[in-house]
C-alpha positions as CSV (number, residue, x, y, z in Angstrom):
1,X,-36.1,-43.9,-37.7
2,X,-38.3,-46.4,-36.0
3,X,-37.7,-47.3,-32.6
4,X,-38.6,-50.3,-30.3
5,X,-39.5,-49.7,-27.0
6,X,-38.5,-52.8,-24.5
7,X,-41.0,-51.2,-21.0
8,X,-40.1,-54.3,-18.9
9,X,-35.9,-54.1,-19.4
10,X,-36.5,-50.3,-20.4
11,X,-34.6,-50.4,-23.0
12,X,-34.7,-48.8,-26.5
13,X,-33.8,-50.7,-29.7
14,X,-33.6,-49.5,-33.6
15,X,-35.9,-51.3,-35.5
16,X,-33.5,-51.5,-38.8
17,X,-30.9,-53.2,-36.9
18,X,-32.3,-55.2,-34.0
19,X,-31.5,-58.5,-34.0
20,X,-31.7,-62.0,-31.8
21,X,-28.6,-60.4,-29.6
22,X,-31.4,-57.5,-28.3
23,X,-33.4,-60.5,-26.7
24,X,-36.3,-58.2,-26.8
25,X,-38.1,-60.9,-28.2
26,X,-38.0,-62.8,-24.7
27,X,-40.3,-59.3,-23.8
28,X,-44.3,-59.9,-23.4
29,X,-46.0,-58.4,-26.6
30,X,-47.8,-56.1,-24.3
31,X,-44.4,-54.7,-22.7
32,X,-43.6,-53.7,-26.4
33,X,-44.0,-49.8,-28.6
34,X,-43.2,-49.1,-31.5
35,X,-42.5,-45.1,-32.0
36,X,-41.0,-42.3,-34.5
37,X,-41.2,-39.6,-31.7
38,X,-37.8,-38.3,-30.8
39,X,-39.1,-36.2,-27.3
40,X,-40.9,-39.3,-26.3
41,X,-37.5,-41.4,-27.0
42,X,-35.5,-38.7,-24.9
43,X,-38.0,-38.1,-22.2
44,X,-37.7,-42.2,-21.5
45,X,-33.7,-41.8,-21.6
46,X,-33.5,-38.2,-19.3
47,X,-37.0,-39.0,-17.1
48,X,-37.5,-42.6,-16.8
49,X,-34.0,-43.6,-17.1
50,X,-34.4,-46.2,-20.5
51,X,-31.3,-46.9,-22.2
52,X,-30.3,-47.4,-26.0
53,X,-29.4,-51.2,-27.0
54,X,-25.7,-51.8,-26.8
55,X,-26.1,-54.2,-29.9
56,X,-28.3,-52.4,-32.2
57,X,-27.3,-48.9,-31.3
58,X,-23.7,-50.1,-32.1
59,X,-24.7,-51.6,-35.5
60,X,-26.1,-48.8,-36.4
61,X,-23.4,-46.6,-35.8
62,X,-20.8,-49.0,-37.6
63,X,-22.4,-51.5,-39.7
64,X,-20.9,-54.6,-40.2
């Protein structure tokens, strides 16, 4: 799975299901990531405290 990486609200979004509700998109290009890497995803949740989306970690879990 694909993930977004928000840097500047340090959050982490699911590419397949991110939507306008994320408001990453109000997030400076340069503040963005893209990644594949599960250890780098946990190391920003345990280490530097990033959390998963509430709307697209949500969808994903129950899609509508």
């Amino acid at each position: 799975m694909q993930y977004l990486i928000d840097h500047e609200k340090k959050s982490i979004h699911r590419t397949t299901y991110a939507n306008d509700r994320c408001n990453f998109h109000k997030t400076d290009v340069k503040e963005r990531e893209f990644t594949h890497n599960m250890g780098y995803i946990e190391k920003l949740k345990i280490v530097e405290k990033y959390k998963e989306c509430e709307h697209c970690n949500l969808l994903s879990a129950k899609p509508i």
